[in-house]
C-alpha positions as CSV (number, residue, x, y, z in Angstrom):
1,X,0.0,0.0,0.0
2,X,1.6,3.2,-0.6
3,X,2.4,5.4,2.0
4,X,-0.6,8.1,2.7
5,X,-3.3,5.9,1.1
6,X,-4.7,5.0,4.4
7,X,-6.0,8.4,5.1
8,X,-6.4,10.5,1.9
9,X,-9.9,10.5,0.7
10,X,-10.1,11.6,-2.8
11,X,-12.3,13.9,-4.9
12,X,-13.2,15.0,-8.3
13,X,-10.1,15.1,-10.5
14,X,-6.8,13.6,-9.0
15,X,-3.9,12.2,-9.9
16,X,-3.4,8.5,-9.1
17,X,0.2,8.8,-7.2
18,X,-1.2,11.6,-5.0
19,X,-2.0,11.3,-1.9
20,X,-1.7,13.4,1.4
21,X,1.9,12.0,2.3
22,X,2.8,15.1,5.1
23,X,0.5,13.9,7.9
24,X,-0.4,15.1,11.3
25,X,3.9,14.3,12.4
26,X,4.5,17.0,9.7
27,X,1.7,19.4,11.3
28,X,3.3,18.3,15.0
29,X,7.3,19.0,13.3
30,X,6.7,22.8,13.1
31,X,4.6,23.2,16.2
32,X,7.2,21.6,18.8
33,X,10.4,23.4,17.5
34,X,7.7,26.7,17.5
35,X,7.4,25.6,21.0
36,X,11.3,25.3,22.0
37,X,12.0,29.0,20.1
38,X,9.0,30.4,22.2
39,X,10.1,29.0,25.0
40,X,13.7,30.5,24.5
41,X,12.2,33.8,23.4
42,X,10.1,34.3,26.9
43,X,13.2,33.4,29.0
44,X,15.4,35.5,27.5
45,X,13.2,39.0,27.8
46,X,14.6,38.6,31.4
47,X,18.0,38.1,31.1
48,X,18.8,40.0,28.0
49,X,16.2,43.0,28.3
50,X,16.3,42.4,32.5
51,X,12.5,42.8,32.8
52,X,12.9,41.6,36.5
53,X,8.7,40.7,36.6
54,X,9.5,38.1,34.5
55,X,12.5,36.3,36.8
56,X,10.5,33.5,37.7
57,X,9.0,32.8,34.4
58,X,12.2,33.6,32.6
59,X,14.2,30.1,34.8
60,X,11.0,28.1,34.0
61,X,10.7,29.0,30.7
62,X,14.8,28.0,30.0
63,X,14.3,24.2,32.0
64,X,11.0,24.2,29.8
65,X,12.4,25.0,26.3
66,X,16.0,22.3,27.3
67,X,12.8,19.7,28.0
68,X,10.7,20.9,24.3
69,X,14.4,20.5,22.4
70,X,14.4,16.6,22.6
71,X,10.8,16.1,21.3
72,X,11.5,19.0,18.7
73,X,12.9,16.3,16.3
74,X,10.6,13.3,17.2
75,X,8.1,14.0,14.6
76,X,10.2,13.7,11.9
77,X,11.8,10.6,13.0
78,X,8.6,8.9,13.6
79,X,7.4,10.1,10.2
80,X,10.4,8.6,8.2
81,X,9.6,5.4,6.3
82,X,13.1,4.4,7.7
83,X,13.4,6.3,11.2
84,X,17.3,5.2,11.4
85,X,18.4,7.1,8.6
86,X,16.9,10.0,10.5
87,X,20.4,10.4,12.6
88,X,21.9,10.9,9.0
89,X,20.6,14.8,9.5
90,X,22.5,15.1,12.9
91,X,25.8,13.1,11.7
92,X,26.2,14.5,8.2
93,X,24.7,18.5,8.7
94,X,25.4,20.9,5.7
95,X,23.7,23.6,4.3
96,X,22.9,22.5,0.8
97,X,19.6,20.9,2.1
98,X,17.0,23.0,4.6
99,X,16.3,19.6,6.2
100,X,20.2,18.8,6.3
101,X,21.2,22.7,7.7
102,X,18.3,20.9,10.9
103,X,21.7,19.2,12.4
104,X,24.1,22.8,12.4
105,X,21.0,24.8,13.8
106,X,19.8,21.9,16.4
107,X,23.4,21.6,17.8
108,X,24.0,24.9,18.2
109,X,20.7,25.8,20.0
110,X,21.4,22.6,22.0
111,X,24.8,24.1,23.0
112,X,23.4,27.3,23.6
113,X,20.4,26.3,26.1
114,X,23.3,24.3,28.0
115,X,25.5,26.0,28.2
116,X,23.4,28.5,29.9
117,X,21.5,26.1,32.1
118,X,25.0,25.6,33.2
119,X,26.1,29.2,34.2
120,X,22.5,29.7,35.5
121,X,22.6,26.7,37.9
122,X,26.4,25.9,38.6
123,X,26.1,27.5,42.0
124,X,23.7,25.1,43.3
125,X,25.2,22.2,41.5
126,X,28.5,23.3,43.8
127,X,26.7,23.5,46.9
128,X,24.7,20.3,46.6
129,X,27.8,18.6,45.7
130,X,30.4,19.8,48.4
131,X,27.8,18.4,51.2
132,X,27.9,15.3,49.7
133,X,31.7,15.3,49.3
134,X,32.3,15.3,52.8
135,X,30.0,13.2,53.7
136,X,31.7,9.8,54.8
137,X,28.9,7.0,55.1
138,X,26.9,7.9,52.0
139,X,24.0,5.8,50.8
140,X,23.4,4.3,47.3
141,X,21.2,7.2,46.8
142,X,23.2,9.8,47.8
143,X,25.9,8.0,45.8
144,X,24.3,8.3,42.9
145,X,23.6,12.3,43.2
146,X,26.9,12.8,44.5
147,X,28.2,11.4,41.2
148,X,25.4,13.3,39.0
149,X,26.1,16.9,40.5
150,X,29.9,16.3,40.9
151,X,29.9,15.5,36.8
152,X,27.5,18.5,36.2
153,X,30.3,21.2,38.1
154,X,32.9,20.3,35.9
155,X,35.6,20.6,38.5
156,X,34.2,24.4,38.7
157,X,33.3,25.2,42.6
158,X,34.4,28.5,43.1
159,X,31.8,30.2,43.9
160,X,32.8,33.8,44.9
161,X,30.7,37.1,44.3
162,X,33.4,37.9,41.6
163,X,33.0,34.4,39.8
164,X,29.3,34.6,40.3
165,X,29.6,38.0,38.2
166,X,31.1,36.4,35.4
167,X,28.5,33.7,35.1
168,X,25.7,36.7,34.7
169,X,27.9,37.9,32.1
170,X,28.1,34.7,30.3
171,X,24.2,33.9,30.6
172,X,23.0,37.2,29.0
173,X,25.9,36.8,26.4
174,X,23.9,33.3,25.6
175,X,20.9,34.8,26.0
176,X,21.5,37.2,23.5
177,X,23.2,35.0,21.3
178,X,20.3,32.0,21.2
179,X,17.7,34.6,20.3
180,X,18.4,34.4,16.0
181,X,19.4,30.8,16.6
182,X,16.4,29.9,18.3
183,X,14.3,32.1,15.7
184,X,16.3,30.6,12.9
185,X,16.0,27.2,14.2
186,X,12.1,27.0,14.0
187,X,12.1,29.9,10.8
188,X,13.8,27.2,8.9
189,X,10.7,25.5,8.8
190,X,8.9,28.0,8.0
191,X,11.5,28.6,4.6
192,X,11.2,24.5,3.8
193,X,7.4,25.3,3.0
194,X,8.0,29.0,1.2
195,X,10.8,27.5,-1.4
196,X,8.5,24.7,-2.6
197,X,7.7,26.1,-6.0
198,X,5.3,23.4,-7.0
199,X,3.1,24.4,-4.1
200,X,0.6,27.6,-4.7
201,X,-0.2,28.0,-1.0
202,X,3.2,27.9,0.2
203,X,5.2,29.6,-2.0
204,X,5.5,33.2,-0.1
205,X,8.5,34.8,1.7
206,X,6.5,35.8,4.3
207,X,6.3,31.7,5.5
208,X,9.4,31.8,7.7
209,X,8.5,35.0,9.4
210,X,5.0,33.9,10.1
211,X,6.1,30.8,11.5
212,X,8.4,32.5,13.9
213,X,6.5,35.0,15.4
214,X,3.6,32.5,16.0
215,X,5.9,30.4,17.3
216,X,6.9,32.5,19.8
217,X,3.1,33.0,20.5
218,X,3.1,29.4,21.1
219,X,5.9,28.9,23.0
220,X,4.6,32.1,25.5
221,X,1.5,30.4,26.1
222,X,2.7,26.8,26.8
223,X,4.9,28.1,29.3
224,X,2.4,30.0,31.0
225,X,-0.4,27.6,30.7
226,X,2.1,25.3,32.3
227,X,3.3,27.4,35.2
228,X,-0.3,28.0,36.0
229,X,-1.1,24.2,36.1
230,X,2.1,22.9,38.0
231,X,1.9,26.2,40.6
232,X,-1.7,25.3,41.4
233,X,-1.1,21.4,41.5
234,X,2.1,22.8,44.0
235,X,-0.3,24.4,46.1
236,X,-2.7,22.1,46.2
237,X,-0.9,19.3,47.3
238,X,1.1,21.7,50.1
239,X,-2.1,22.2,51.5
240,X,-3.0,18.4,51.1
241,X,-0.2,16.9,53.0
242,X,0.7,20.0,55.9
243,X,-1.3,21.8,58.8
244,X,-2.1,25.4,58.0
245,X,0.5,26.4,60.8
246,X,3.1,24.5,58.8
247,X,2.7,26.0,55.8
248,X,4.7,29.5,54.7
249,X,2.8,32.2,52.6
250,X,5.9,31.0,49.8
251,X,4.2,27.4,50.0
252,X,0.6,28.3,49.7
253,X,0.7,31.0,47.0
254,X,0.5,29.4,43.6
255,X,0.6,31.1,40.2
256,X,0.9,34.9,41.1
257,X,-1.4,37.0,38.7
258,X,1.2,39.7,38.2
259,X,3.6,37.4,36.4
260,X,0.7,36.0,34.7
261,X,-0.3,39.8,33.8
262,X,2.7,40.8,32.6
263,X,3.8,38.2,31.0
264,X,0.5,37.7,28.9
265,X,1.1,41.7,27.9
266,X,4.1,39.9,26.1
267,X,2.1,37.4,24.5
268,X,-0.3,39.7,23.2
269,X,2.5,41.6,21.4
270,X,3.5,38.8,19.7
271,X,0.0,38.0,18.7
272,X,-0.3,41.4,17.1
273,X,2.3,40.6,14.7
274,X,1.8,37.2,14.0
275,X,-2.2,38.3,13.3
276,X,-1.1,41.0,10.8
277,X,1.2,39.0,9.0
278,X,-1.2,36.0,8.6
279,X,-4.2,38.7,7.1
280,X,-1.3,40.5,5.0
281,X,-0.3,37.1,3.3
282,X,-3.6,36.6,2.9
283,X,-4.9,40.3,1.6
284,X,-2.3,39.9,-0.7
285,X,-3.1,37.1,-2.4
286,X,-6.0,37.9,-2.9
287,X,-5.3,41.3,-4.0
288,X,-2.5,40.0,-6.6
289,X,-5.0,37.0,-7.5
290,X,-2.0,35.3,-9.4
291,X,-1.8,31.9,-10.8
292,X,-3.9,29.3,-9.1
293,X,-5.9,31.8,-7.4
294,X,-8.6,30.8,-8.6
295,X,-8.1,26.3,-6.8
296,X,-6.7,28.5,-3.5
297,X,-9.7,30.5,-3.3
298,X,-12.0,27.4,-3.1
299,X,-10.0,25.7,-0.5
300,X,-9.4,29.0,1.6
301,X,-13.6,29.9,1.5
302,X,-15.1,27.3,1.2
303,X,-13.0,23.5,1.5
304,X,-11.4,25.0,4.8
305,X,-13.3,27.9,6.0
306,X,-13.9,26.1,9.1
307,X,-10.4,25.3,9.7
308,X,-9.1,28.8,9.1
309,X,-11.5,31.5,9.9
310,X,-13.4,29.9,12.6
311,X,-10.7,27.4,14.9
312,X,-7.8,29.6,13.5
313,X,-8.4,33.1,13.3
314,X,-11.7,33.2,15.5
315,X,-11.0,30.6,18.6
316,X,-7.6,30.9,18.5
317,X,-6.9,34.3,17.9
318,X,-9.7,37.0,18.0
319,X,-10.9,34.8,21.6
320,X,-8.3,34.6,23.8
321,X,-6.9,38.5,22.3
322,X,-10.5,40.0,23.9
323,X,-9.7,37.8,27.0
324,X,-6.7,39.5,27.8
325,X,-7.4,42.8,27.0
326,X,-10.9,42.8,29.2
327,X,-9.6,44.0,32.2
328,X,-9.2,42.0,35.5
329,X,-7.3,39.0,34.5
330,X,-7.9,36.0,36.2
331,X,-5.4,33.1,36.2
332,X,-9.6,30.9,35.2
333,X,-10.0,33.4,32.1
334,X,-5.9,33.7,31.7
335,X,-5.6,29.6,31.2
336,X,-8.8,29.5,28.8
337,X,-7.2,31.8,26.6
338,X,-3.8,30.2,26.7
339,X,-5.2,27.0,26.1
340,X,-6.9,28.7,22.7
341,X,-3.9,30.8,21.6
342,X,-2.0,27.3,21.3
343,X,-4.8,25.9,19.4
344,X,-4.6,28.7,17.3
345,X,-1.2,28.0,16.0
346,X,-1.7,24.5,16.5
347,X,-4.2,25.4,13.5
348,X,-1.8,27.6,11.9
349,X,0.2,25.1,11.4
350,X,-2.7,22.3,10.3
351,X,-3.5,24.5,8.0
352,X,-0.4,25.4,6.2
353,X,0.5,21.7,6.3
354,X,-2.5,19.3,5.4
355,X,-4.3,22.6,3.5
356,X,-1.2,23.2,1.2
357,X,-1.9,19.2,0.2
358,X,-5.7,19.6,0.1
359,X,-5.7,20.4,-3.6
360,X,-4.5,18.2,-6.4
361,X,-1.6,19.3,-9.1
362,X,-5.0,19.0,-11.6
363,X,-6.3,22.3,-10.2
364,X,-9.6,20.4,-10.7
365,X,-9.8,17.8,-7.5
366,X,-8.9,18.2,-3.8
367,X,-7.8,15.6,-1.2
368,X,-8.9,15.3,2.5
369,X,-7.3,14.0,5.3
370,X,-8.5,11.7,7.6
371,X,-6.4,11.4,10.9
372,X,-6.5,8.1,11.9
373,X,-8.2,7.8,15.8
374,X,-8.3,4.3,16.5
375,X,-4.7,3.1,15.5
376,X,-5.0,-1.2,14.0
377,X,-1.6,-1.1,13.4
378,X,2.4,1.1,13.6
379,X,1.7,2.9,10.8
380,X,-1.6,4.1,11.4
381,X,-0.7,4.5,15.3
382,X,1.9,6.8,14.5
383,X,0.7,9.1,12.0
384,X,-2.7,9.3,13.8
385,X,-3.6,10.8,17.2
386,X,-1.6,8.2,19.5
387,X,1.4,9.6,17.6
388,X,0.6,13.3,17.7
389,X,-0.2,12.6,21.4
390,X,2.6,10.9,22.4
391,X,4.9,12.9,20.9
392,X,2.8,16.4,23.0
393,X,3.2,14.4,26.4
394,X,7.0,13.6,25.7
395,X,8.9,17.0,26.9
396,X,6.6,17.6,30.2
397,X,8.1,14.0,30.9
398,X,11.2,15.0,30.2
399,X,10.7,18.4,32.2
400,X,9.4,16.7,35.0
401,X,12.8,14.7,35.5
402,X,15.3,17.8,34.1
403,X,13.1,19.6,36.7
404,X,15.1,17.5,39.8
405,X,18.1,18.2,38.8
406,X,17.3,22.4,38.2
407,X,15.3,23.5,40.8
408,X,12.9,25.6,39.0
409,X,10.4,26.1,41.7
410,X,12.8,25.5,44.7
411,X,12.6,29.0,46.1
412,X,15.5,28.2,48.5
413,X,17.5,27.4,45.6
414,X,19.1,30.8,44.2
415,X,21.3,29.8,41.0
416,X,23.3,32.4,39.7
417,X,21.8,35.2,37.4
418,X,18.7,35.5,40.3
């Protein structure tokens, strides 16, 4: 059977070898390395710009978008007919494929978003470690994180005001630095899609600069959204498991409304621009009406008007933009409309993807397709929801065990660069 035959459904005049071969890994591909640039993006407005509000967010944010970066490739690896030959883009990088230039970028961000999780945690790694140096009659346990935080110092324990100065230094020089790669790392994407000639829909210049600033919409909101949930569940089980005269105001507080206020003021920026240069795209095409206008008109208005003007633009964009401009934010009416703006360029992206496929190289048939929900075997598994799914759930995993090694809501723990 040939590969997207399983889910393309066919209609009027088509092509026999065509099918809707980019599936939902494709639409997940751009929307998790949107997520790790985001991510990036928000932590950095604090130590690059120093908007000191933002200190909290800015430390969860960078353990956040270290997490996103392993499941950034995933997609494509679980879409490759061969998934082996997917190391081939890390092992053999150049920049005489888009695809192949994945490995240079991917590296360097990786290197990056170390390298300052390093400088912006070394402190505590030095005073967890000393303790446990000392210590004569340690347990298997305390073995193992003695090994684990003595590997992470690097030999490095000085920890003096003056050394601590220098690691600042080096964090906002990353900072600064990982801003274009991270942008470049997910704006490649976007350029993959704009330099396919063949494809009417996708063939604009605009693509890679959409795709990063919605990105970065994306990346804002998952962070927030998360904070919000992880803060309250914090909270909640403080007040589970203590007495009320146990518990400090620190423990009981949850989310805080001001980060979430000014955080979301952010957000809405970025909305703005990624909203104006989705309509301008589209006002222009339309304006210019150029050649196969006329099959992208039908699948815009009336094959995925649902898709676009009413999940995209409407529910994920128009929505959650009212909600935080009404004033009084809550962290209730805050999470709804974080929860939408993702869906929003979760959409984006569906629609740039699975819409630039809808319509056949005839110009006189169209193609749907059908995700598969109920998986009856690998292939359908992983290009269906279980994959998409799967491959969502993977970096909060991976967050949630990077999180015990940096302390991201420890408030006794104060890592350099706080």
């Amino acid at each position: 059977m040939v590969h997207g035959e399983l889910w393309t459904l066919k209609e009027l005049f088509v092509y026999p070898n065509e099918y809707i071969y980019w599936s939902i890994q494709i639409v997940m591909y751009p929307f998790m390395t949107g997520l790790v640039a985001g991510a990036f993006v928000l932590s950095s407005l604090y130590h690059v710009f120093g908007i000191k509000e933002l200190k909290e967010m800015a430390r969860f944010a960078l353990v956040f978008s270290f997490a996103l970066l392993f499941a950034a490739p995933m997609p494509i690896v679980l879409h490759l007919q061969h998934p082996f030959r997917g190391i081939n883009v890390f092992m053999t990088p150049h920049f005489t494929s888009a695809i192949a230039a994945f490995g240079i970028v991917f590296f360097s961000y990786g290197a990056i978003v170390a390298s300052e999780l390093w400088f912006l945690y070394r402190k505590h790694f030095v005073e967890v470690a000393l303790p446990l140096k000392e210590k004569k009659d340690k347990g298997l346990l305390e073995w193992i994180k003695f090994l684990i935080f003595c590997s992470l110092t690097l030999g490095v324990y000085d920890i003096s005001e003056e050394s601590l100065k220098k690691d600042e230094k080096a964090i906002k020089i990353l900072a600064a630095v990982g801003i274009p790669v991270a942008c470049f790392l997910h704006g490649y994407a976007g350029f993959i899609f704009g330099s396919v000639k063949a494809n009417a829909l996708w063939m604009t210049p605009l693509m890679p600069v959409i795709f990063i600033m919605s990105a970065i919409v994306s990346g804002i909101a998952l962070c927030m959204l998360t904070y919000i949930i992880v803060m309250e569940a914090r909270k909640i089980k403080v007040k589970s498991q203590r007495k009320p005269w146990m518990m400090s105001l620190e423990e009981v507080k949850g989310a805080e409304i001001g980060v979430i206020k000014i955080t979301a003021k952010y957000l809405i920026l970025f909305m703005i621009f990624a909203i104006t240069l989705e309509l301008l795209d589209l006002v222009f095409r339309g304006y210019t009406a150029v050649k196969h206008w006329d099959i992208l008109r039908t699948v815009i208005y009336q094959k995925d008007f649902a898709n676009i003007f009413l999940l995209q633009y409407t529910l994920g964009n128009l929505v959650p933009f009212i909600l935080f401009l009404i004033p009084g934010l809550t962290i209730r009416r805050a999470s709804i409309g974080l929860a939408l703006a993702m869906m929003g360029v979760f959409m984006m992206r569906w629609n740039v993807v699975i819409g630039g496929q809808a319509f056949s190289l005839t110009l006189s048939g169209y193609m749907e397709y059908i995700m598969p929900l109920i998986p009856h075997d690998w292939e359908t598994f992983k290009e269906g929801l279980g994959g998409a799914v799967g491959i969502f759930v993977m970096p909060f995993a991976l967050f949630w065990i990077i999180a015990k090694i940096f302390p991201v809501f420890d408030s006794k723990e104060k890592p350099a660069g706080h």
